[in-house]
KEVEXMI-906441 format. One line per field, with one value per residue: residue number from 1; residue in one letter; x, y, z of N, C-alpha, C in turn. Coordinates in steps of 0.1 Angstrom, whole numbers, m for minus. Example, Ala and Ser with C-alpha at 12.3 -4.5 7.8 and 13.67 -1.06 7.14 Angstrom:
<zapas>
num <- 1 2
residuo <- A S
n.px <- 132 128
n.py <- m57 m22
n.pz <- 78 71
ca.px <- 123 137
ca.py <- m45 m11
ca.pz <- 78 71
c.px <- 132 129
c.py <- m33 0
c.pz <- 78 79
</zapas>
This chain:
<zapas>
num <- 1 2 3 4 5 6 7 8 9 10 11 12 13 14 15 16 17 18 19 20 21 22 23 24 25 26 27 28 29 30 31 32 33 34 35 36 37 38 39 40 41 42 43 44 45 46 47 48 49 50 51 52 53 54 55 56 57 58 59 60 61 62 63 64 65 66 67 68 69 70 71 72 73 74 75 76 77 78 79 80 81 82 83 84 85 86 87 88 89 90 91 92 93 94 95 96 97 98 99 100 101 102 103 104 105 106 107 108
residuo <- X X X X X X X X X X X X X X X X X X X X X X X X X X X X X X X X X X X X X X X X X X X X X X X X X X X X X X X X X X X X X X X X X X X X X X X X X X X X X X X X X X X X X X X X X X X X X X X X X X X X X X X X X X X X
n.px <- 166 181 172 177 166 156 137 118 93 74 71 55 66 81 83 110 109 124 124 98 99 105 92 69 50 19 12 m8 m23 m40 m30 m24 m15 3 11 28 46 74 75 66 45 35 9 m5 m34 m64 m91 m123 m139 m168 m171 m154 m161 m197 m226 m234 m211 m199 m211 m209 m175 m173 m191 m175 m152 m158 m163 m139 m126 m137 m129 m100 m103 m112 m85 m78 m56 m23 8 36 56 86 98 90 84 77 52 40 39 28 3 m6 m4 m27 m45 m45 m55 m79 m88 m91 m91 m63 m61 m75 m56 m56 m56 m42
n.py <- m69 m38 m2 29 62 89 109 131 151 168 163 138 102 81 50 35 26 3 m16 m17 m31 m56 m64 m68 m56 m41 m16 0 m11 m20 m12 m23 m1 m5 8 0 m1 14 4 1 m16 m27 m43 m65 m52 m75 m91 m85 m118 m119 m109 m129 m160 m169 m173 m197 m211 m206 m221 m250 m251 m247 m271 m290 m279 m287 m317 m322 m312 m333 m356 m352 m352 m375 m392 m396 m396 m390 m391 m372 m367 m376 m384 m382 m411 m420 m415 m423 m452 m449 m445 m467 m492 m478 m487 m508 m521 m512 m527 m520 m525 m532 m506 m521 m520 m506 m515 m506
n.pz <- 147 152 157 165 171 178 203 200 220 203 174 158 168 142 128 114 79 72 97 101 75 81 100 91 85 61 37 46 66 95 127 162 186 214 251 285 308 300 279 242 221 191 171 146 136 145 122 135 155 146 117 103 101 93 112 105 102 122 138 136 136 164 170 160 175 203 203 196 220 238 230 236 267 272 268 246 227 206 201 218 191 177 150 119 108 132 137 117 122 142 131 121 137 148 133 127 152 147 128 107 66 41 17 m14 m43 m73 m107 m136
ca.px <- 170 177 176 180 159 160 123 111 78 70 68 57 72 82 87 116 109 135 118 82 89 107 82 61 34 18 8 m22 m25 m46 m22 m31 m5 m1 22 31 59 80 76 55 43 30 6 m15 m49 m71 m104 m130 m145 m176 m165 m143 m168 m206 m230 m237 m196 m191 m222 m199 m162 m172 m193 m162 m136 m164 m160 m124 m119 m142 m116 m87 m107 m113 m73 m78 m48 m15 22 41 64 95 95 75 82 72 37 31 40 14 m13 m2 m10 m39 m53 m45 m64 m95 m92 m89 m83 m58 m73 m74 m44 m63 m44 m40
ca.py <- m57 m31 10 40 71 104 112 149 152 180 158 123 92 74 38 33 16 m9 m20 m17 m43 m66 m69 m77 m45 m38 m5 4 m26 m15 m17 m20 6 m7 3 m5 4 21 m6 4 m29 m26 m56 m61 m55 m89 m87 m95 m129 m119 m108 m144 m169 m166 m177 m211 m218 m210 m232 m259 m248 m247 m286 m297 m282 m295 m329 m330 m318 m344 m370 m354 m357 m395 m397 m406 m386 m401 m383 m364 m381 m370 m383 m386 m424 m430 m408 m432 m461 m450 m443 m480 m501 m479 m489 m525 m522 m510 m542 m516 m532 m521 m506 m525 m512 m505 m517 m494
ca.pz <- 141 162 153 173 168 187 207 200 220 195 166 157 163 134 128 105 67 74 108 90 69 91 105 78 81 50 39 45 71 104 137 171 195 231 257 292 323 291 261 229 211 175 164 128 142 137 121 152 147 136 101 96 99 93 122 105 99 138 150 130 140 175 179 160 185 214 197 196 229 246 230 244 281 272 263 229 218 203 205 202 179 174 137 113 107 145 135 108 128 154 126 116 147 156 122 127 168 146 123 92 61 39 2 m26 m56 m87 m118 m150
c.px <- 168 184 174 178 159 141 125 97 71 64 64 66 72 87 99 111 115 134 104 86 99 102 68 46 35 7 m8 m32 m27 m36 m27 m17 m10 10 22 41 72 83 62 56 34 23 m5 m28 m63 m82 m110 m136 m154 m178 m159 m153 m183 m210 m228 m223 m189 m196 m210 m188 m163 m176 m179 m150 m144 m160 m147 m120 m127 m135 m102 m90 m103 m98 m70 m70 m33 0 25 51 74 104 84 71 74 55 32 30 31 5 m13 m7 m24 m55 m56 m52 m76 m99 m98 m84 m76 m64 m66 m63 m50 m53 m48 m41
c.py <- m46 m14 21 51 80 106 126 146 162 173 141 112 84 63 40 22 3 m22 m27 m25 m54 m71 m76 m67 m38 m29 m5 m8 m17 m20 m12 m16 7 3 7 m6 7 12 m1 m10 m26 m43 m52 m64 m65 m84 m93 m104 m130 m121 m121 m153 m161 m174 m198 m218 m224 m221 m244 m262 m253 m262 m294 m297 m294 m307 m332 m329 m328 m356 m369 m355 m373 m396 m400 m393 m396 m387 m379 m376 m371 m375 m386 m404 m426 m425 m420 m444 m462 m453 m459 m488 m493 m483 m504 m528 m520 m518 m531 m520 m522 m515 m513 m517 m515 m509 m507 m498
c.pz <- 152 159 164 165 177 193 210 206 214 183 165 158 151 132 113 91 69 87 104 84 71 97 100 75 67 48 37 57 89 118 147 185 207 242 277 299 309 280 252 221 203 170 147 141 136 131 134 144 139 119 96 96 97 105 123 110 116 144 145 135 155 183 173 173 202 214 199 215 238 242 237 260 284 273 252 221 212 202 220 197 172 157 129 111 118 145 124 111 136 148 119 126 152 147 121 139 158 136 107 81 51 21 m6 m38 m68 m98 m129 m158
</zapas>
């Protein structure tokens, strides 16, 4: 979308309504105004991490990602997979390499 606005350095710039919510900003929604060799970029301003997790959640979040990436070092990754059959085909033989059996079907 693209609109054309007139710049008074007397008055405010104003973002057009129709821009505003093409963008998807929602009133009352904290934005963070950059700009740079004559571009103005408009983003939603994040919360800082602090506030999203508590200490315990991050100690957590963080040996998990540790954990994962010490498997992608090892190699122990699988794709990409350009469908899904060949994703479930992978998670099929690497289930059959770890001698997984398959569950039992409950009857009704």
């Amino acid at each position: 979308m693209t609109v054309a606005v007139t710049n008074d350095n007397n008055a405010p710039l104003i973002v057009p309504r129709a821009v505003r919510l093409k963008a998807g900003f929602k009133s009352g929604q904290q934005l963070e105004i950059k700009a740079s060799g004559g571009v103005i970029t408009i983003v939603p301003k994040l919360p800082p991490p602090d506030d999203e997790y508590s200490p315990e959640q991050r100690r957590s979040i963080d040996a998990r990602l540790k954990l994962a990436l010490e498997e992608v070092r090892r190699g122990h990754t699988a794709g990409p997979f350009n469908t899904a059959d060949e994703m479930i085909a992978s998670l099929k033989r690497e289930l059959k390499k770890r001698g997984a059996k398959k569950p039992k079907l409950r009857s009704r």
